[in-house]
C-alpha positions as CSV (number, residue, x, y, z in Angstrom):
1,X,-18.4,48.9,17.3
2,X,-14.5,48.4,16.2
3,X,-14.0,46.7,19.2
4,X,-16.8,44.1,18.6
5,X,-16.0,43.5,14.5
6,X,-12.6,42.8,15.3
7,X,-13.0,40.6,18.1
8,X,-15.6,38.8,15.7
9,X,-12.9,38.2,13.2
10,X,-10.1,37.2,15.3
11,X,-12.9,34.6,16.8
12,X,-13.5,33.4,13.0
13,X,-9.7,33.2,12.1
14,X,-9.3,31.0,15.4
15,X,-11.7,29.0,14.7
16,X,-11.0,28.1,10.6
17,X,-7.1,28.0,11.8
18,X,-8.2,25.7,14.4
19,X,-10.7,23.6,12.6
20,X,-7.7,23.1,9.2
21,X,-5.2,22.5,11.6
22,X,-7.1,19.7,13.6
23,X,-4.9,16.0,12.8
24,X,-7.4,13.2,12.6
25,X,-5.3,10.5,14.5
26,X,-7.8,7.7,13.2
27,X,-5.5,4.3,12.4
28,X,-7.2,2.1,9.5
29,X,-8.9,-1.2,10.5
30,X,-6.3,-3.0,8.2
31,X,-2.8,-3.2,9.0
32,X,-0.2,-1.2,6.6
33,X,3.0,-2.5,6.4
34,X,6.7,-0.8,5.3
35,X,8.3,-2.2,2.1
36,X,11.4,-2.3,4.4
37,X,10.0,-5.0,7.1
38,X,9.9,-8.7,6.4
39,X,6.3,-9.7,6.6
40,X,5.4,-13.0,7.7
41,X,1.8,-14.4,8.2
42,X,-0.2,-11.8,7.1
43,X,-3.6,-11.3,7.8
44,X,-6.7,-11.5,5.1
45,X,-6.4,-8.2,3.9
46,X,-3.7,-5.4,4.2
47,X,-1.7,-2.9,2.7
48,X,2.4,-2.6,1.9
49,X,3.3,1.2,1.5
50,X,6.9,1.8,-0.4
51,X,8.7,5.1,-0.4
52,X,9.0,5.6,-4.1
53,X,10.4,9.7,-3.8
54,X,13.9,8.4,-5.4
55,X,14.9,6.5,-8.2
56,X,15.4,2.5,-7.9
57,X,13.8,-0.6,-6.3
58,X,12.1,-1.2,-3.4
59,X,11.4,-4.6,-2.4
60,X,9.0,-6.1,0.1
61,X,9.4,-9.7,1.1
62,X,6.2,-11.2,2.2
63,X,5.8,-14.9,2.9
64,X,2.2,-16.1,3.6
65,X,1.0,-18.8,5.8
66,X,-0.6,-21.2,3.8
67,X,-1.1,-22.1,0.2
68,X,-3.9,-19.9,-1.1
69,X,-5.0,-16.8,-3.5
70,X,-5.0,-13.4,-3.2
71,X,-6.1,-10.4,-5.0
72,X,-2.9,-7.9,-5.4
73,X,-3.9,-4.4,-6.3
74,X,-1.9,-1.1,-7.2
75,X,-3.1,1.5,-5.5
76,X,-2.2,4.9,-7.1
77,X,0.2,6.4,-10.0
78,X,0.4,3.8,-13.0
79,X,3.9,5.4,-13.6
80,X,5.2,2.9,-10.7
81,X,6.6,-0.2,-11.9
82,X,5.3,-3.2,-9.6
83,X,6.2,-6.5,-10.0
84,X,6.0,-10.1,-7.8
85,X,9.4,-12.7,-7.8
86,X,9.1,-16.2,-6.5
87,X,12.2,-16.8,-6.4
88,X,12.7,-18.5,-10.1
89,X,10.0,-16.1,-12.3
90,X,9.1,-12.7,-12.5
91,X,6.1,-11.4,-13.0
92,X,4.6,-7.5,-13.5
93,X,1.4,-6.4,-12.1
94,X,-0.2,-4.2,-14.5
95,X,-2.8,-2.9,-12.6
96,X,-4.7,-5.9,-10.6
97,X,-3.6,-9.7,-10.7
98,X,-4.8,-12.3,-8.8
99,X,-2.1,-15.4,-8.1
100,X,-2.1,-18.3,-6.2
101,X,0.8,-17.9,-4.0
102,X,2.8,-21.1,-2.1
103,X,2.5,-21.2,1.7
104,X,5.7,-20.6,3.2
105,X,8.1,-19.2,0.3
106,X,9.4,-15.8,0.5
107,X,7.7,-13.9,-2.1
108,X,9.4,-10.6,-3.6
109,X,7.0,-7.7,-4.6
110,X,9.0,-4.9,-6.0
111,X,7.8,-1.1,-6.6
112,X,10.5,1.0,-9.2
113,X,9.4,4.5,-9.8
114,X,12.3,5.2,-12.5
115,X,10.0,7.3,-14.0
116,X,9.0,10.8,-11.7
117,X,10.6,11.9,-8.7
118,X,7.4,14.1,-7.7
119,X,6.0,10.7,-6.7
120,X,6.3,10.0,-2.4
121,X,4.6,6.8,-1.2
122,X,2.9,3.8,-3.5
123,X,0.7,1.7,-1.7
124,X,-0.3,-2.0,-2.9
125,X,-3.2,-3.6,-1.3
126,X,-3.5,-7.6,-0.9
127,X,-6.7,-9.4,-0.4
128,X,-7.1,-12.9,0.1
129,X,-9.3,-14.1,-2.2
130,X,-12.2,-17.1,-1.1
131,X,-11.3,-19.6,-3.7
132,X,-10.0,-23.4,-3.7
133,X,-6.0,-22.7,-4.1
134,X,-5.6,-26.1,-5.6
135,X,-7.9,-25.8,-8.5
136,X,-7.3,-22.4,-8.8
137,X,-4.7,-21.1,-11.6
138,X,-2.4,-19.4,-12.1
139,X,-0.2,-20.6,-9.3
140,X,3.0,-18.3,-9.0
């Protein structure tokens, strides 16, 4: 009866060991992009992660295709610093802004996490927004 208790036990370790340790490989439908790459023509939706575990800016240069708005959202701590520069103004995002941004210019979105080293990755997610650019303010 030993025999069959602990063999029933060792199957039942296995098996929670087995099921905690079991990576889920599944990539998002939505491309995520490093602060540390250039990104050029980006699709309707997607995500910029910045590695935020040590003191200082990190800066993401995005340029987008054509003149049109989009939805920028910070996804996570509120400790994080975020702001976008077009190259003449700065401007924070609090929280959630939504700009219309010029086709073709090189757009700066900067993460500074001055604040606590306990944080690791910051993620911003930018959504292109269905609405007439030219009519649409404010234009950054």
């Amino acid at each position: 009866m030993n025999v069959s208790v602990k063999g029933i036990f060792i199957v039942v370790v296995v098996t929670f060991l087995a099921s905690c340790c079991n990576k889920n490989n599944i990539k998002p439908d939505y491309p995520q992009y490093s602060y540390t790459s250039n990104i050029v023509n980006p699709p309707d939706y997607f995500q910029v992660n910045y590695n935020v575990s040590f003191a200082g800016n990190k800066q993401a240069t995005i340029t987008f295709d054509t003149n049109s708005v989009w939805a920028i959202k910070k996804l996570g701590d509120t400790r994080v610093l975020f702001s976008v520069n077009n190259g003449i103004d700065n401007l924070t995002i609090v929280s959630l802004d939504t700009l219309g941004l010029t086709g073709g210019k090189a757009y700066k979105f900067t993460a500074n996490n001055n604040s606590s080293l306990d944080l690791t990755t910051y993620i911003v997610e930018f959504t292109k927004v269905n609405t007439n650019y030219s009519t649409f303010e404010p234009k950054f």
